[in-house]
Each structure stands twice: as structure tokens, then as C-alpha cells.
N, C-alpha and C positions, 0 to 999 in steps of 0.2 A: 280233670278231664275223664273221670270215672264213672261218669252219667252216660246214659242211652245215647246217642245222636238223634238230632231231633229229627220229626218224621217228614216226609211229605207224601199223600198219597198220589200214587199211580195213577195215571190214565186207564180207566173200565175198570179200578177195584174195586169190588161191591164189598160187603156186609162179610161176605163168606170168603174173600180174598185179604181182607186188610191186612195192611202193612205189621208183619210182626208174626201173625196168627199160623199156629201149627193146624194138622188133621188133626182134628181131636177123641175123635170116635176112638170105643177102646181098640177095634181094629180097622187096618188101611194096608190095601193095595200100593207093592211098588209099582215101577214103571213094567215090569214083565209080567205083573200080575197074580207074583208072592203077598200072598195077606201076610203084615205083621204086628205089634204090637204096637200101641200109641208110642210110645217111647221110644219105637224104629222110625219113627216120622222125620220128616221134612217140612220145612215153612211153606207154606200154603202161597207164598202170592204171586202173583205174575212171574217175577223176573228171578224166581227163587226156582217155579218149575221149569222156566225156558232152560236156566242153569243146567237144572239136573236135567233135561232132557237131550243137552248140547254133552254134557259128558259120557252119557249112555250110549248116545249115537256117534260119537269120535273116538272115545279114549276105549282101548285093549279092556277087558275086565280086572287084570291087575289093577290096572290107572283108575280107572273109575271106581271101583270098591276100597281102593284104600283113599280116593275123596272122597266117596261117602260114606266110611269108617270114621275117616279123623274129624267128619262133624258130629258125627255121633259120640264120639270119645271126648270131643272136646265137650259138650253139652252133660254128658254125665258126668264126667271131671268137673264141669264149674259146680254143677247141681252138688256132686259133694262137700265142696267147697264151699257150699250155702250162697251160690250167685245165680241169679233167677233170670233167665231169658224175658224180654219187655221191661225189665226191674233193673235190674245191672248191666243189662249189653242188650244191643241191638241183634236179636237173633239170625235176621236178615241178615245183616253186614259179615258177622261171621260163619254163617254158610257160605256166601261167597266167595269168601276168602280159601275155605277148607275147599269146596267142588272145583273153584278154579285153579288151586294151585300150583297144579301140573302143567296145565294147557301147554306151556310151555314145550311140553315133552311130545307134544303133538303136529306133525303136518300144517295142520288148519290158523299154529299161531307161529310157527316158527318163522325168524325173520335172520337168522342167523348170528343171535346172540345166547348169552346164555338164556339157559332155560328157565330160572325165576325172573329177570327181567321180560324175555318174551311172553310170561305167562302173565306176568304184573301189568304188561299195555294191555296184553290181551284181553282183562280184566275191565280193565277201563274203557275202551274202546265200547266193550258188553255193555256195560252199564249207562253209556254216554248216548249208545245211538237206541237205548231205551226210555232214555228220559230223563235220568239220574247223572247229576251235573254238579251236586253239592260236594261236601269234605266226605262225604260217604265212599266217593270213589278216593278220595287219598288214603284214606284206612285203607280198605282191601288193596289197594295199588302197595302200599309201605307191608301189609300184612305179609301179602307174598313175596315181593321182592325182598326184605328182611330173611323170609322162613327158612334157608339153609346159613342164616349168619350164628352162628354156635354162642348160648350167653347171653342176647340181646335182653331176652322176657327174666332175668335172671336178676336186671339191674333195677332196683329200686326206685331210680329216676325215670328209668323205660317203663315202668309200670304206673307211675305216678304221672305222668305227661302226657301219655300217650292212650289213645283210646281203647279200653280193652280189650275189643272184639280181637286188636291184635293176637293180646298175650292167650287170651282165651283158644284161639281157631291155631295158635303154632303150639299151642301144649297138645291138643288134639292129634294134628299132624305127629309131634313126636310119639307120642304115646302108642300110635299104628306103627312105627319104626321100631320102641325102643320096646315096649312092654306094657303092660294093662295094672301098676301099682297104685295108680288115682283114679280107678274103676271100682264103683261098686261089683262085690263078690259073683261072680257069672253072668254076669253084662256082658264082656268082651266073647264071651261062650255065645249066647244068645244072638249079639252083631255077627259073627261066624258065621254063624248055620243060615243065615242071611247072605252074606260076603264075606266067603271065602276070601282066602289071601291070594288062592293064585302064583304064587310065586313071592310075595309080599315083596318086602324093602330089598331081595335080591332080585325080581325081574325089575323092580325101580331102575334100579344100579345098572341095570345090562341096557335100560334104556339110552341111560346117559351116557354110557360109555359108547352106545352105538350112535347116537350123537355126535359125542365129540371124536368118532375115527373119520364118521363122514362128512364134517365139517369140522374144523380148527377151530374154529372162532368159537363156536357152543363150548370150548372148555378152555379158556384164557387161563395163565399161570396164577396161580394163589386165591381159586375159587373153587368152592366144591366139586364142583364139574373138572377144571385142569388137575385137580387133586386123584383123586376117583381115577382120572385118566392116566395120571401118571406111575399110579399104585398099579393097577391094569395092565400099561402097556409100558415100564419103563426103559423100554430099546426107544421107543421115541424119542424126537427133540424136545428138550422141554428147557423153556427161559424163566432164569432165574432172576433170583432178587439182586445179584451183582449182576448176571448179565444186560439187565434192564438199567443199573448205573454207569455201566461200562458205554453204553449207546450213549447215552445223556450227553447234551452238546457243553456242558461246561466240565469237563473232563476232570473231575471229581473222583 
């Protein structure tokens, strides 16, 4: 399952939009109207700019520059790793996986679950009531909702099964969290002076936590989010792995 997903074109995508296709001019305009380098780009097509323009306009600058960080990380991470966006992965598929995979941590998708599943429908919902209805939306759906399970892209079989865009767009993600080792030598310098961190993976962290004080349900016991919460705030109640067998109706 290590091939591209196959394509289908968009509704109104021309020549200069198709599916897959980055800016390619040596410089390009973000959305604020920073010129950057080809390499600081983004996929060109419809549902790729609606993305980035739905994150810019809802998500904090924290939020939004480390989703557009960890696709940028992830993209140079594969590149070193000799895997070619259109050739090895779906570059589409894995933008939207990295730009989306907060939403969760936002107003606009919260439904009062945790944050990677909120952000996983949210995902799909995007992509469904744009046209996109094939296995494209189970990738990004399984991308995100997977992206806080620690080990997953680590396993042999999950990388061998499972569609890259995955492991591709959550190395990304980590790599904004953990450090810049599978970046080429002042790349991560370069995406900086672009998007700043803002606060990086510590205003992440304060998001979630301010999450789960004002709703329970966003951080359930024995997920990153009840985790995070418990570490935080441990004068809280918090139920445990006996106290969940102790409820159990066959008194076990």
C-alpha cells in the first residue's frame, strides 16, 4: 500500500491547479504576503488552499504555524529520506493531514471529544462536503486521529499496510514537537524566520489542558489529553484503570 493514492480531479481544476501540484516559481507569497522560498510552499490545489486558508483564519499563530511547520518538516524529512511527493505519497493527502490536525483544539470543530478525534471528523467532514468521498478521507481521518498514539509509524506492519501519507505527515508533526534530526542542515532555521514557534509544543500543551479544565470529556483517562491533564492538575479526580474494573457489571 506504498503507492500514491490514486487521483481524482477536482471540480474547476485547471492546468495550474491539478491535483498534487506545488507553486513552483523559485519564490511565492504566503497567505500574509511573506515572499518565500519554493521549498516553503504549499500544494497548489483547491482543497489544499481552502485548508490553509481555514487554518490561518481560526487557528491562534501557535496552532496554525506548527500545522504549517510539520508539513513542511514532514516534506523535507521524506525528501531526505529519498521519497518524492507525486512519486511516493500523495502530497495532497499529507498536507491535510499535517494543516488539519489540530482543528480539534479549535472552537469551530470541537464537539466535545477528544481533540484528535474532533479534529479527525473535522477532517473529513472538509473533505466530503468538497467532493472528496474516496479512501483519501480514511487516510487523513486514521492520520490524525492515530497522531498522539506514541509507536504507531514505528511498526513495521503500520508502515507496510498502511498508506504513507500517514507515517510521512506524523513524523512531520513529531519533529515540530521533538526536534529538527531528519532536517536537512538549516531548513528548520529557514521555516522559523517564516513561523516562528510562538510558544511551540508548550502553548500546544496549555491549549489542551485548557480544554480538558473546561470540558471533562476532551481529556478521558488513559489518553493524551487525560494524561497532559492529570500531569497538570493532579488535585483532580481522575479514573483509573481499576477504578473502571471496579464499575464493571460482572464484578471482576
Amino acid at each position: 500500500m506504498n503507492s500514491p493514492l490514486p487521483r481524482r480531479a477536482e471540480p474547476g481544476a485547471g492546468p495550474a491547479d491539478a491535483p498534487g501540484t506545488f507553486a513552483t516559481s523559485a519564490e511565492t507569497a504566503t497567505s500574509d504576503g511573506t515572499v518565500t522560498s519554493a521549498d516553503l510552499s504549499f500544494p497548489a490545489t483547491p482543497i489544499a488552499r481552502a485548508a490553509h486558508r481555514l487554518v490561518m483564519d481560526v487557528q491562534e499563530p501557535y496552532l496554525s504555524h506548527h500545522s504549517l511547520r510539520s508539513f513542511l518538516f514532514a516534506r523535507a524529512a521524506a525528501a531526505k529520506a529519498g521519497r518524492r511527493p507525486g512519486q511516493d505519497y500523495d502530497v495532497e493527502v499529507m498536507f491535510l493531514i499535517c494543516v488539519l490536525h489540530d482543528m480539534g483544539l479549535t472552537a469551530r470543530a470541537d464537539t466535545g471529544r477528544r481533540f484528535e478525534l474532533d479534529g479527525a471528523d473535522f477532517a473529513a467532514r472538509f473533505m466530503e462536503e468538497r467532493g472528496i468521498t474516496d479512501r483519501r478521507v480514511d487516510t487523513v481521518w486514521d492520520g490524525i486521529a492515530l497522531h498522539t498514539s506514541r509507536g504507531f509509524r514505528q511498526s513495521p506492519v503500520f508502515v507496510r499496510r498502511r498508506p504513507p501519507e500517514i507515517a510521512i505527515a506524523q513524523d512531520g508533526i513529531g519533529i515540530d514537537l521533538t526536534g529538527p534530526d531528519a532536517l536537512p542542515a538549516g531548513y528548520a532555521d529557514r521555516v522559523h524566520a517564516v513561523y516562528p514557534r510562538h510558544g511551540g509544543a508548550r502553548a500546544l500543551t496549555d491549549a489542551i489542558v485548557a480544554q480538558g479544565l473546561a470540558d471533562p470529556r476532551k481529556a478521558p483517562p488513559m489518553t493524551l489529553p487525560g494524561e497532559i491533564l492529570h500531569q497538570r492538575h493532579p488535585e483532580l479526580p481522575y479514573v483509573t484503570w481499576d477504578d473502571m474494573l471496579d464499575a464493571v457489571a460482572w464484578g471482576d
